[in-house]
PDBQT receptor file of N, H, CA, C and O in Angstrom, charges set to zero:
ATOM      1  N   UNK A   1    -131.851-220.543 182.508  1.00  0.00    +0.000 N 
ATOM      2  CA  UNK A   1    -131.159-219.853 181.435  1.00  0.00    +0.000 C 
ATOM      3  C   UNK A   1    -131.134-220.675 180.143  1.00  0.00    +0.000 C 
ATOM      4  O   UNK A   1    -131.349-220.152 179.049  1.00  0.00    +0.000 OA
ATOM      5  N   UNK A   2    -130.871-221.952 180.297  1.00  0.00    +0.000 N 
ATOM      6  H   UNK A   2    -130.697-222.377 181.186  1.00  0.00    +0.000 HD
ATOM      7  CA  UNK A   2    -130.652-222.909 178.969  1.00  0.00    +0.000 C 
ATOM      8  C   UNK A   2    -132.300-222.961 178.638  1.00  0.00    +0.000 C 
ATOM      9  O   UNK A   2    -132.465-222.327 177.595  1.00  0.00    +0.000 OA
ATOM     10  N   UNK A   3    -133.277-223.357 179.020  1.00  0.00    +0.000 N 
ATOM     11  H   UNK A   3    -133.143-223.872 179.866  1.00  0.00    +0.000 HD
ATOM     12  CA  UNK A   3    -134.225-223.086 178.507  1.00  0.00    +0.000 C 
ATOM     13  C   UNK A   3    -134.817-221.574 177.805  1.00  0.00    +0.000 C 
ATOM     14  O   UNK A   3    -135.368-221.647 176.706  1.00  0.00    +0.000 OA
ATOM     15  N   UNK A   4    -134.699-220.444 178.377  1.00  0.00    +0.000 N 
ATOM     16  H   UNK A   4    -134.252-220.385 179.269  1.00  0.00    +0.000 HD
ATOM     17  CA  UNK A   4    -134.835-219.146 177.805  1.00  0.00    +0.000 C 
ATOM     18  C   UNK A   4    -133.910-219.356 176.726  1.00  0.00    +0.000 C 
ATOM     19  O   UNK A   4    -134.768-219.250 175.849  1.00  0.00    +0.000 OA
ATOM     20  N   UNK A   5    -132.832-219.571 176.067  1.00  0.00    +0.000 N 
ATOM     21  H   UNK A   5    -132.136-219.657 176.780  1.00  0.00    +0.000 HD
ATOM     22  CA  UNK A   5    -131.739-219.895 175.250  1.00  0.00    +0.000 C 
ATOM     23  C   UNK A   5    -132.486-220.594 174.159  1.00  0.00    +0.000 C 
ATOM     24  O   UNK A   5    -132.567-220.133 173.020  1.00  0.00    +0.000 OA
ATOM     25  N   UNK A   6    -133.119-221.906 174.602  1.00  0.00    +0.000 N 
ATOM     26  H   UNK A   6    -133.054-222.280 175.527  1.00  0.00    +0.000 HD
ATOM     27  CA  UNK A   6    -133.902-222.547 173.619  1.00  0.00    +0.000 C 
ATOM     28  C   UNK A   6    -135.164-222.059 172.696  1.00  0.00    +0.000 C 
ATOM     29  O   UNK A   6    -135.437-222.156 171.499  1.00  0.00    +0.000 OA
ATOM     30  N   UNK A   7    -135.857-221.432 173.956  1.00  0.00    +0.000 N 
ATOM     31  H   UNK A   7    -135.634-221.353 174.928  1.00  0.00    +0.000 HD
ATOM     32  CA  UNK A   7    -136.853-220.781 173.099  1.00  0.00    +0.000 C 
ATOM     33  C   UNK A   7    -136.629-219.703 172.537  1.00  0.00    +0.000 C 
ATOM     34  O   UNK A   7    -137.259-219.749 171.480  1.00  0.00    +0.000 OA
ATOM     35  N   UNK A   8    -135.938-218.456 172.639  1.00  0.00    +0.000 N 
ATOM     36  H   UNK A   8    -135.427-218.418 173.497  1.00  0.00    +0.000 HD
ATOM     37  CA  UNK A   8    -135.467-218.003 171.727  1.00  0.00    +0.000 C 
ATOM     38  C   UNK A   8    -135.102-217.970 170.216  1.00  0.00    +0.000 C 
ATOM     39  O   UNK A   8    -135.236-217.025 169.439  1.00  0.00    +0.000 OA
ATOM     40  N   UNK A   9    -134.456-219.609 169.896  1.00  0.00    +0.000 N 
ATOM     41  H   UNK A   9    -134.348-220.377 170.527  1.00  0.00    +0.000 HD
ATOM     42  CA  UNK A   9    -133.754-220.016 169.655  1.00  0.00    +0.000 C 
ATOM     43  C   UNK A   9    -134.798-220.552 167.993  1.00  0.00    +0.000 C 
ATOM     44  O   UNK A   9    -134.730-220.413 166.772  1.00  0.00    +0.000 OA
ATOM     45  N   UNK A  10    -135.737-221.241 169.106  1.00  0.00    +0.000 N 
ATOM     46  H   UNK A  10    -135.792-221.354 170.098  1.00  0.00    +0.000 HD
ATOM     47  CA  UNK A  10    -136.597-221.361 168.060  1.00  0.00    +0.000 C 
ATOM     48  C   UNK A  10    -137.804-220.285 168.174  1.00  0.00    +0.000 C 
ATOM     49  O   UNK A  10    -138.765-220.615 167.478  1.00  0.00    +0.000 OA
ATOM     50  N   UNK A  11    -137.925-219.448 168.668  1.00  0.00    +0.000 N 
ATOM     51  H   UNK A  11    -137.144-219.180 169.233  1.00  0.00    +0.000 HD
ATOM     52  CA  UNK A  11    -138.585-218.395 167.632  1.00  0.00    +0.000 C 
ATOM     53  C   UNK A  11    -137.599-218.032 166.273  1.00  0.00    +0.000 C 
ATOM     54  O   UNK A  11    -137.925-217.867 165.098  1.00  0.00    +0.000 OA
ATOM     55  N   UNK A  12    -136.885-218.002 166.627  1.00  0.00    +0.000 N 
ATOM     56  H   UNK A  12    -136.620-218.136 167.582  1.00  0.00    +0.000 HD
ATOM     57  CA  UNK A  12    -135.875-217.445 165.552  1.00  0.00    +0.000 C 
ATOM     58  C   UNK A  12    -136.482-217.834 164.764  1.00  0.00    +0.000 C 
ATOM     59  O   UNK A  12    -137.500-217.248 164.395  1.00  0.00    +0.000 OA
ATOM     60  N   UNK A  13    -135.955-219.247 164.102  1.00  0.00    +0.000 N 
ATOM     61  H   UNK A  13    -135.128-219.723 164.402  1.00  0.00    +0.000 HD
ATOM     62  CA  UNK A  13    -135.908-220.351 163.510  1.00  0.00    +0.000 C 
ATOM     63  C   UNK A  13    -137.183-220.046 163.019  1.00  0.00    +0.000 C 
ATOM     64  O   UNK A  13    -137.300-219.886 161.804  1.00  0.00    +0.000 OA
ATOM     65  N   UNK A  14    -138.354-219.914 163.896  1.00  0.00    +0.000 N 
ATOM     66  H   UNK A  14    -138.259-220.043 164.883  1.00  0.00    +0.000 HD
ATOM     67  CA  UNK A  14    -139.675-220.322 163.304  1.00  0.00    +0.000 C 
ATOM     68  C   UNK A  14    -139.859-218.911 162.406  1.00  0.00    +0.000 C 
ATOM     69  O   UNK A  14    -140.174-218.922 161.216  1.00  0.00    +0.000 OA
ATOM     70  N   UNK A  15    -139.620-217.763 163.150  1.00  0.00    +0.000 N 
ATOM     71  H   UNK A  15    -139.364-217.754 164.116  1.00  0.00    +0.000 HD
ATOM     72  CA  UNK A  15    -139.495-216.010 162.307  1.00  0.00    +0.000 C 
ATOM     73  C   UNK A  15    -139.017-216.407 160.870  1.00  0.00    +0.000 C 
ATOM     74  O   UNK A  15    -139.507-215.981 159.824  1.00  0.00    +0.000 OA
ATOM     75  N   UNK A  16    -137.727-217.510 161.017  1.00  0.00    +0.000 N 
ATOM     76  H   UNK A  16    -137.330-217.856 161.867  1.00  0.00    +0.000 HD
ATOM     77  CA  UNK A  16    -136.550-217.632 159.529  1.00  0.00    +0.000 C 
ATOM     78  C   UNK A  16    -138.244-218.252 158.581  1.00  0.00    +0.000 C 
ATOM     79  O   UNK A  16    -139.040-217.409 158.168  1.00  0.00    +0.000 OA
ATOM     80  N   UNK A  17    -138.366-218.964 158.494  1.00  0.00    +0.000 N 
ATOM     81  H   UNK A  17    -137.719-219.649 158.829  1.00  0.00    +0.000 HD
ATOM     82  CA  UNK A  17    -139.314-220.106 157.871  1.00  0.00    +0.000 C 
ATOM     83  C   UNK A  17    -140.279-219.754 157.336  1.00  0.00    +0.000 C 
ATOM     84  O   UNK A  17    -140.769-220.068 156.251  1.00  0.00    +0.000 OA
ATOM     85  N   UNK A  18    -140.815-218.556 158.697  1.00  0.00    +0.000 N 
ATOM     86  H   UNK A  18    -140.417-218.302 159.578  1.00  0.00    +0.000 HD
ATOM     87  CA  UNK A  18    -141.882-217.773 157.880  1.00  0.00    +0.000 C 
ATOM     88  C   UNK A  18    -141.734-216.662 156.465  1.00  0.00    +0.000 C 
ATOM     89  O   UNK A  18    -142.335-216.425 155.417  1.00  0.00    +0.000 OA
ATOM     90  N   UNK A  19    -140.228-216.073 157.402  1.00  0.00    +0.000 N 
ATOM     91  H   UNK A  19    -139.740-216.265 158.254  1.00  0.00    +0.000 HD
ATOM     92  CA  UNK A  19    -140.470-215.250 155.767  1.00  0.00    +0.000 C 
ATOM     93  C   UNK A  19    -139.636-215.723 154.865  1.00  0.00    +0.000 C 
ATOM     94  O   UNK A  19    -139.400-215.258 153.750  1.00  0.00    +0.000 OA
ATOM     95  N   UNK A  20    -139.219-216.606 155.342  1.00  0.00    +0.000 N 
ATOM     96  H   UNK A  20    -139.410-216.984 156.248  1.00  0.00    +0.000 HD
ATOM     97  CA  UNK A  20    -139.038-217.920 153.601  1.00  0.00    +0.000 C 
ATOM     98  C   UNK A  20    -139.991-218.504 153.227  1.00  0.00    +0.000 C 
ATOM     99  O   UNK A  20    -140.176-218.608 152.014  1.00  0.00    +0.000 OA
ATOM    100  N   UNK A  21    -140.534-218.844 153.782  1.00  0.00    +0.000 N 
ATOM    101  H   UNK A  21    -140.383-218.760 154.767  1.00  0.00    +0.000 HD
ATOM    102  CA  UNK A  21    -142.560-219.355 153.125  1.00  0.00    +0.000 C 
ATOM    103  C   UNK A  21    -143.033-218.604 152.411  1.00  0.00    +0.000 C 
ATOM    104  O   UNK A  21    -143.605-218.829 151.344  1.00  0.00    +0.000 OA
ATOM    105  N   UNK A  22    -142.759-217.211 153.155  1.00  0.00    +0.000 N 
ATOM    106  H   UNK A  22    -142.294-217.028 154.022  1.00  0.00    +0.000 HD
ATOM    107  CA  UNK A  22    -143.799-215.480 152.760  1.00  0.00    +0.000 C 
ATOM    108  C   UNK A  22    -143.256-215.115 151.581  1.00  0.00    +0.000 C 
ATOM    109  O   UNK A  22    -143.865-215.198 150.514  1.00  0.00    +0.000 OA
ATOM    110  N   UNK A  23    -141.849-214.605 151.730  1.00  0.00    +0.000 N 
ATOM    111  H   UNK A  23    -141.354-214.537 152.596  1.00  0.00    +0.000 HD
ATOM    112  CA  UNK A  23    -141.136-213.910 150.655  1.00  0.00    +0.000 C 
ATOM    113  C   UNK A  23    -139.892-214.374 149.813  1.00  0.00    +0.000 C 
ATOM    114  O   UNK A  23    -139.207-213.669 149.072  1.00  0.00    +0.000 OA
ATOM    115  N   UNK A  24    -139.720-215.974 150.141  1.00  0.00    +0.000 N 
ATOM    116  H   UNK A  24    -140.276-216.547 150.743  1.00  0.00    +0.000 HD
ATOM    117  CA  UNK A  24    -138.855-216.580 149.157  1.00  0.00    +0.000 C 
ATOM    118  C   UNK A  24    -137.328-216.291 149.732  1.00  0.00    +0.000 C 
ATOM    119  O   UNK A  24    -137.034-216.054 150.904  1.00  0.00    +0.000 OA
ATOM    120  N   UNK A  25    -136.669-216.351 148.892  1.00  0.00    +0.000 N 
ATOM    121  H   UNK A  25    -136.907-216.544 147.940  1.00  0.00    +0.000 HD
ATOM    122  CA  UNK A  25    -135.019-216.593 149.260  1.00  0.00    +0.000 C 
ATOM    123  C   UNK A  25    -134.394-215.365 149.426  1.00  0.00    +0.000 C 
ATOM    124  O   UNK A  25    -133.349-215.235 150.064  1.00  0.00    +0.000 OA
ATOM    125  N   UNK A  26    -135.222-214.100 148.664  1.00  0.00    +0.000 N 
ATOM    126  H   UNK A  26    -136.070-214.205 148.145  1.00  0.00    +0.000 HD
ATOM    127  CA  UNK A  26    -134.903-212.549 148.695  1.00  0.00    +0.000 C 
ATOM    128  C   UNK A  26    -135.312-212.074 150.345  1.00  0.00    +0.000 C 
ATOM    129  O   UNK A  26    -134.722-211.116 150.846  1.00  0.00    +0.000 OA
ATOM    130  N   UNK A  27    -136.113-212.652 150.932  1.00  0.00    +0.000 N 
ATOM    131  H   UNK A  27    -136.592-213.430 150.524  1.00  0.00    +0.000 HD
ATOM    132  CA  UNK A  27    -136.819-212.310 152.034  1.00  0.00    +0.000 C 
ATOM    133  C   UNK A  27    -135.234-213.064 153.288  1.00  0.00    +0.000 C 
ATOM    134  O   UNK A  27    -134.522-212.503 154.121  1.00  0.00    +0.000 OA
ATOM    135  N   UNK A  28    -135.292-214.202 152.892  1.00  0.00    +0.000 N 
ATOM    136  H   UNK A  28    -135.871-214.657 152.216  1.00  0.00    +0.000 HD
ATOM    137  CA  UNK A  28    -134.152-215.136 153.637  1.00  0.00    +0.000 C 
ATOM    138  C   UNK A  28    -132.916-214.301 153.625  1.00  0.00    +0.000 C 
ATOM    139  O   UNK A  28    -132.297-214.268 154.689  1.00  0.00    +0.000 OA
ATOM    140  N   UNK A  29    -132.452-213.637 152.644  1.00  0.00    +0.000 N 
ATOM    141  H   UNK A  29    -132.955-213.664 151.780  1.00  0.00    +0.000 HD
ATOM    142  CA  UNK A  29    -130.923-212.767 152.166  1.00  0.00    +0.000 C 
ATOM    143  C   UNK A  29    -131.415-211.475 153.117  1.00  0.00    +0.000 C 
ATOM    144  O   UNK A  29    -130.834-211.136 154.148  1.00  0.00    +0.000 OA
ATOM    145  N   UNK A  30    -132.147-211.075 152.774  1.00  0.00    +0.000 N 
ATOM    146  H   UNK A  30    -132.619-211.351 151.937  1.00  0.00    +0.000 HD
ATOM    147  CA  UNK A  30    -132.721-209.325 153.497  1.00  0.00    +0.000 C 
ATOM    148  C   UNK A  30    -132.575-210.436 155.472  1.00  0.00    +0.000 C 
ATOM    149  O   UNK A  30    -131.510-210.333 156.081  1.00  0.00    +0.000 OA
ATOM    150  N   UNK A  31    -133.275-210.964 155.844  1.00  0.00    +0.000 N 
ATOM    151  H   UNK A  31    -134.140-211.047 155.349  1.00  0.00    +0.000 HD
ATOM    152  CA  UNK A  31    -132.999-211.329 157.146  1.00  0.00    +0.000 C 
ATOM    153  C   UNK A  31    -131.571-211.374 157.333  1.00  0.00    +0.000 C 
ATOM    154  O   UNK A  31    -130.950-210.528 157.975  1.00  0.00    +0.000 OA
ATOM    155  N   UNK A  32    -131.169-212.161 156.883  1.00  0.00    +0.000 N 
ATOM    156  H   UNK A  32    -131.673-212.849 156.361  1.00  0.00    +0.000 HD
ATOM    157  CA  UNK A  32    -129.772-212.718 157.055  1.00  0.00    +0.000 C 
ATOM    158  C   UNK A  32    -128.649-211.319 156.977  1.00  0.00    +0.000 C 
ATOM    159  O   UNK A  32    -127.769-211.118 157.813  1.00  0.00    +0.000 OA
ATOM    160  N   UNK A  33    -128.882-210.576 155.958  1.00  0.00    +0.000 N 
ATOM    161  H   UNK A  33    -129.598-210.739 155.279  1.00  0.00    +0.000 HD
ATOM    162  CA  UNK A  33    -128.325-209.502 155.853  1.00  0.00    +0.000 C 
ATOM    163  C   UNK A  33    -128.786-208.493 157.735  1.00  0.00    +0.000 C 
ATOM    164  O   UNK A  33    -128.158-207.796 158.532  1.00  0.00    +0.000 OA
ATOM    165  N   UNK A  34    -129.434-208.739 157.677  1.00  0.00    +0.000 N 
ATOM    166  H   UNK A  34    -129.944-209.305 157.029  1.00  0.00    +0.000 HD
ATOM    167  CA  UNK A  34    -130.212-207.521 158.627  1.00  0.00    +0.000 C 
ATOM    168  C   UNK A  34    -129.211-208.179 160.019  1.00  0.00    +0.000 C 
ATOM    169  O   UNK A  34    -128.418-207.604 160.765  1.00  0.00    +0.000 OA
ATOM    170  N   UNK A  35    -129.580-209.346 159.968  1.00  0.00    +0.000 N 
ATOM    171  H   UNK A  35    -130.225-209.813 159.362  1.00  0.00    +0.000 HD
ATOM    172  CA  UNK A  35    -129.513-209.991 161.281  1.00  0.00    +0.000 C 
ATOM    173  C   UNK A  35    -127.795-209.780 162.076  1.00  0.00    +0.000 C 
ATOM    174  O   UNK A  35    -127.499-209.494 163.236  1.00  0.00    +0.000 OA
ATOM    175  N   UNK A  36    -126.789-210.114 160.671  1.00  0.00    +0.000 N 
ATOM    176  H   UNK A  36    -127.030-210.346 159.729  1.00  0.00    +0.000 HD
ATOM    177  CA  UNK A  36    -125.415-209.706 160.206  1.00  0.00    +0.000 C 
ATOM    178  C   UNK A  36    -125.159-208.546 160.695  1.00  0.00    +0.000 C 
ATOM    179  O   UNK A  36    -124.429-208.472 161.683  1.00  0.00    +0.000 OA
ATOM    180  N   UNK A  37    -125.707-207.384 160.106  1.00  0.00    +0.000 N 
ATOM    181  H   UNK A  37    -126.301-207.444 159.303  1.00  0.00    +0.000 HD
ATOM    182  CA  UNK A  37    -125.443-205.905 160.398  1.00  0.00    +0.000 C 
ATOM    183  C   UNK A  37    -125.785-206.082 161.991  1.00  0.00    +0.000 C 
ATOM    184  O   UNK A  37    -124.848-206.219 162.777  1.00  0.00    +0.000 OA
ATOM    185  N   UNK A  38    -126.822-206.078 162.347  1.00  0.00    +0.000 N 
ATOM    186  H   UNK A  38    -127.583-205.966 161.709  1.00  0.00    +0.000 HD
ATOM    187  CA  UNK A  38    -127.192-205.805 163.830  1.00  0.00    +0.000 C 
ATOM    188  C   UNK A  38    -125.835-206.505 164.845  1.00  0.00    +0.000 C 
ATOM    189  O   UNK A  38    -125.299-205.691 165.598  1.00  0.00    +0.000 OA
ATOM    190  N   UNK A  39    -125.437-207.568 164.866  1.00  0.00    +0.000 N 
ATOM    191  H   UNK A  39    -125.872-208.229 164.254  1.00  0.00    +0.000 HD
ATOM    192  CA  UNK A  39    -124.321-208.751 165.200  1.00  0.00    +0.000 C 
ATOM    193  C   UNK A  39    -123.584-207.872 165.195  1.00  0.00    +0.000 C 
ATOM    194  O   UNK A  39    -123.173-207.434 166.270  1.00  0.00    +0.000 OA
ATOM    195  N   UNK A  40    -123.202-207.365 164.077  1.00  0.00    +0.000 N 
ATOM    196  H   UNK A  40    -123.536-207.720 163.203  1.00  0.00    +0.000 HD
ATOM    197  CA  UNK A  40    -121.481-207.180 163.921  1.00  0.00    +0.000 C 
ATOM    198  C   UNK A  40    -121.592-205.057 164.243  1.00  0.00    +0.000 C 
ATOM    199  O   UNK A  40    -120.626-204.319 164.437  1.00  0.00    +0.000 OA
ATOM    200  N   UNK A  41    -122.872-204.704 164.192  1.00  0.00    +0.000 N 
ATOM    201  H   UNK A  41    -123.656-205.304 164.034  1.00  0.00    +0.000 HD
ATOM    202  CA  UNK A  41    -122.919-203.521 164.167  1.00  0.00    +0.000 C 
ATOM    203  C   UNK A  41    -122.640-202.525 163.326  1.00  0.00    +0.000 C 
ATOM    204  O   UNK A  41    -122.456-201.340 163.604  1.00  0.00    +0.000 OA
ATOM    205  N   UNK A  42    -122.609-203.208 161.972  1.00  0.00    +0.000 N 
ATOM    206  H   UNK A  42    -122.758-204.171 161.745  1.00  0.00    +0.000 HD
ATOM    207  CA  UNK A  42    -122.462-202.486 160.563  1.00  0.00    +0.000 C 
ATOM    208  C   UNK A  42    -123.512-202.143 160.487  1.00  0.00    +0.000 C 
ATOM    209  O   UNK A  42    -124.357-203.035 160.568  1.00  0.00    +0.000 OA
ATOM    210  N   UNK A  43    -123.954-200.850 160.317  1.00  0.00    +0.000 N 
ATOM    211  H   UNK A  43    -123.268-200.126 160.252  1.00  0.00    +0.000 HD
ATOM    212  CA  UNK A  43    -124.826-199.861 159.970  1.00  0.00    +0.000 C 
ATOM    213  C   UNK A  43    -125.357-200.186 158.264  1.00  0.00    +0.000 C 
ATOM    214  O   UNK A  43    -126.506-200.342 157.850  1.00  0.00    +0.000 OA
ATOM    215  N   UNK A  44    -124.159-200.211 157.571  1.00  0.00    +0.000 N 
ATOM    216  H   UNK A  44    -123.226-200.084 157.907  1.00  0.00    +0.000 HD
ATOM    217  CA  UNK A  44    -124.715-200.738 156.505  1.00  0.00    +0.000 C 
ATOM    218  C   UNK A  44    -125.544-201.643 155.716  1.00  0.00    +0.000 C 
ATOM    219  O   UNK A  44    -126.586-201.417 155.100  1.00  0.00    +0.000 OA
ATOM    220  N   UNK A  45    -124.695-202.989 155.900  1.00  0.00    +0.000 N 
ATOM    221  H   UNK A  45    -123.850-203.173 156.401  1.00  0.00    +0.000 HD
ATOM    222  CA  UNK A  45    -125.161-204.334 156.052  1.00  0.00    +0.000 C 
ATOM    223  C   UNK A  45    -126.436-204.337 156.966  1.00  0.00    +0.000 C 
ATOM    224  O   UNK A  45    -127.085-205.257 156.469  1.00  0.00    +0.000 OA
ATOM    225  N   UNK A  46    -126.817-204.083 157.506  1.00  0.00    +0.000 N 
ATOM    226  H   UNK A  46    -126.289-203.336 157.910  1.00  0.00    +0.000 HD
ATOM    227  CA  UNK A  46    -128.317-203.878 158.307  1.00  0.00    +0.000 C 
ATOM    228  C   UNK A  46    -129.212-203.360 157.716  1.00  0.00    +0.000 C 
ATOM    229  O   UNK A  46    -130.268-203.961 157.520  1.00  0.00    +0.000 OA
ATOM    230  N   UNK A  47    -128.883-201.492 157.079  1.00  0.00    +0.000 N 
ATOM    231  H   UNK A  47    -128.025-201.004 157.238  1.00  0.00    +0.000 HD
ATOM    232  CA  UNK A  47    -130.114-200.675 156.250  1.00  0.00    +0.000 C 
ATOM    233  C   UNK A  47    -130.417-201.732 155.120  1.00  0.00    +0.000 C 
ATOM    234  O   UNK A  47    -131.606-201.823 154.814  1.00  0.00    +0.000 OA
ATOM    235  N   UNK A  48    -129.421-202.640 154.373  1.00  0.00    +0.000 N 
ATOM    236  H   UNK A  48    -128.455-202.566 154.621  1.00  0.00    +0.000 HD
ATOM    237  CA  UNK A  48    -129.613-202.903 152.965  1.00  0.00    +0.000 C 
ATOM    238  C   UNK A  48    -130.668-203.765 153.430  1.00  0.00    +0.000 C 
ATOM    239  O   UNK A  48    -131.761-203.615 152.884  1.00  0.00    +0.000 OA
ATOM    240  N   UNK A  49    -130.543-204.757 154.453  1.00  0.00    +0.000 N 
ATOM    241  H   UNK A  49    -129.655-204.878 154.896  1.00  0.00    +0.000 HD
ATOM    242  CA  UNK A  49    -131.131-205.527 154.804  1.00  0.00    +0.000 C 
ATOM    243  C   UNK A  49    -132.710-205.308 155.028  1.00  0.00    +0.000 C 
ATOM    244  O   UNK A  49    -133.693-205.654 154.373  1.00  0.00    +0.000 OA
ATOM    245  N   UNK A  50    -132.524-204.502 156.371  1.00  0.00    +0.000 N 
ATOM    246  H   UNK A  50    -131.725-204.221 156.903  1.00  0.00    +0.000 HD
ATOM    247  CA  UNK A  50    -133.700-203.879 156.267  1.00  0.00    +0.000 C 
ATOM    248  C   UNK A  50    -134.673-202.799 155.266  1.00  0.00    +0.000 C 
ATOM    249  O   UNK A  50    -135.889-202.659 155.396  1.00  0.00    +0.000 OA
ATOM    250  N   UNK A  51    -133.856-202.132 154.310  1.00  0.00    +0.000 N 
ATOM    251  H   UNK A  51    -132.868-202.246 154.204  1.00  0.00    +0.000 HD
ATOM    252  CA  UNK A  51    -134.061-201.878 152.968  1.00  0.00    +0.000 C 
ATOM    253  C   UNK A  51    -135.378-202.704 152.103  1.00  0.00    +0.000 C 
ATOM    254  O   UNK A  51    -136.527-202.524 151.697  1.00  0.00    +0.000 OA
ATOM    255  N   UNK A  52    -134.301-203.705 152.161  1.00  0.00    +0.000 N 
ATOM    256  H   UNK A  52    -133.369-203.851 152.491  1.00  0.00    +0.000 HD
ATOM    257  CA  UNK A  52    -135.106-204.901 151.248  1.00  0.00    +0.000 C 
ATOM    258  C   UNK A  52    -136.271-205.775 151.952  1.00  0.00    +0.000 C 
ATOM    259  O   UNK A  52    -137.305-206.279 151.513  1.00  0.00    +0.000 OA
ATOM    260  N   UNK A  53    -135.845-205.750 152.850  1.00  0.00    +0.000 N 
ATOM    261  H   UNK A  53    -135.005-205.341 153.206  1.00  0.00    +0.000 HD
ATOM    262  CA  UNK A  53    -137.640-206.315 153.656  1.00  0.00    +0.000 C 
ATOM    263  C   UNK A  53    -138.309-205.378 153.546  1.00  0.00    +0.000 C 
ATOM    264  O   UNK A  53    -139.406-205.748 153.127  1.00  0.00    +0.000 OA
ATOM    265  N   UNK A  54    -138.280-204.447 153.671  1.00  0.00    +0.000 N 
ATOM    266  H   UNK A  54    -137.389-204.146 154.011  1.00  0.00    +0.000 HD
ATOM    267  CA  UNK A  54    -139.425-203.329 153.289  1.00  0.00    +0.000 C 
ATOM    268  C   UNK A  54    -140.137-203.406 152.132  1.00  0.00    +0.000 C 
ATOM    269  O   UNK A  54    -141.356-203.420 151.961  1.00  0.00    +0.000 OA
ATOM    270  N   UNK A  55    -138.945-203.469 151.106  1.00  0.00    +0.000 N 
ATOM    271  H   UNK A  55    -137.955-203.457 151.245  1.00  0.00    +0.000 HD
ATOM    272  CA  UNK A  55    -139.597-203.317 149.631  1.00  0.00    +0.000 C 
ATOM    273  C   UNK A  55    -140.569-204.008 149.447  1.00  0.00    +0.000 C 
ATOM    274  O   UNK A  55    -141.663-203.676 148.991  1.00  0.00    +0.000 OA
ATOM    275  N   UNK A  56    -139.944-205.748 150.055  1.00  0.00    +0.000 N 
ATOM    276  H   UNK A  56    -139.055-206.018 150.425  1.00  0.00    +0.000 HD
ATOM    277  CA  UNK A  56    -140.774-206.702 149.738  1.00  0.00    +0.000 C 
ATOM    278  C   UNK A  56    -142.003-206.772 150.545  1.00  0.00    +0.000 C 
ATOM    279  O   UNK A  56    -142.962-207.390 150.081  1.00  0.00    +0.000 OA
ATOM    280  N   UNK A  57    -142.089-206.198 151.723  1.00  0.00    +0.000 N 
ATOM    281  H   UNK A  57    -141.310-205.696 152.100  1.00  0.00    +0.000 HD
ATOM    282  CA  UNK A  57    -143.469-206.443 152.556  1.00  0.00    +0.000 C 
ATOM    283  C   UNK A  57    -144.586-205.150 151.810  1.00  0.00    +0.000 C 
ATOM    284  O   UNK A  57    -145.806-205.266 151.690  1.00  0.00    +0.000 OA
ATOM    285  N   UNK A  58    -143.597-203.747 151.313  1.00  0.00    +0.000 N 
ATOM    286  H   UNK A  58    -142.606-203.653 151.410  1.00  0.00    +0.000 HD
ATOM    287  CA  UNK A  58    -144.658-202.998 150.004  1.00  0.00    +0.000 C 
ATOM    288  C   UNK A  58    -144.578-203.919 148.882  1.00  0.00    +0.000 C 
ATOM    289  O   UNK A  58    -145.790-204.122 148.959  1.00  0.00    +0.000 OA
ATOM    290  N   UNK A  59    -144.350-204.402 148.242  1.00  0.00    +0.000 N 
ATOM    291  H   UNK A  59    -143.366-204.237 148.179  1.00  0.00    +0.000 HD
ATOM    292  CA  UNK A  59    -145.028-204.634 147.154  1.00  0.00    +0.000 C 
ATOM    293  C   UNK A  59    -145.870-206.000 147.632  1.00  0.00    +0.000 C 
ATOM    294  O   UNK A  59    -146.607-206.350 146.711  1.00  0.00    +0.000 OA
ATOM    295  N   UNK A  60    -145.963-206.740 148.621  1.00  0.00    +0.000 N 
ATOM    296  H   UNK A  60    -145.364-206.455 149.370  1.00  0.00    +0.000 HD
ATOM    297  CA  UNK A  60    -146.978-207.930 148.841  1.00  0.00    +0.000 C 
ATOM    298  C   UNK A  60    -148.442-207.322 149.486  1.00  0.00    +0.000 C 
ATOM    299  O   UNK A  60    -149.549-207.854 149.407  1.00  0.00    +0.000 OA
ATOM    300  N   UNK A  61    -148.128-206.201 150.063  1.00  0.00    +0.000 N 
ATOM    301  H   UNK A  61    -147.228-205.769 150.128  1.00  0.00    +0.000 HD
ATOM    302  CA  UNK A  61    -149.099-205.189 150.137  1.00  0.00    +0.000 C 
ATOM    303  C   UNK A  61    -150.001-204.260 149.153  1.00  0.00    +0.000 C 
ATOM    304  O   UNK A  61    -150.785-203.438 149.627  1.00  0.00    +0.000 OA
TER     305      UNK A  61
């Protein structure tokens, strides 16, 4: 279990990095936002989130 825990853990981590590499600090806020909503189960705080990763993965497209 503590190992499944770990790796998890750092996929995360490694997912975070990438789309802070990819899409900057707007990309980091849209995760963080997303990640928040899903956690706490705010519907809101999640769409905005996921909202904004969208935008940004259309317009790098």
């Amino acid at each position: 279990m503590p190992l499944v825990a770990i790796v998890v853990a750092a996929l995360a981590i490694g997912f975070e990095q990438l789309i802070q590499w990819k899409y900057g600090p707007m990309g980091i806020i849209a995760f963080v936002a997303l990640t928040i909503g899903l956690k706490a189960k705010n519907t809101m705080v999640s769409s905005i989130g996921a909202v904004i990763l969208v935008m940004l993965l259309a317009q790098s497209g």
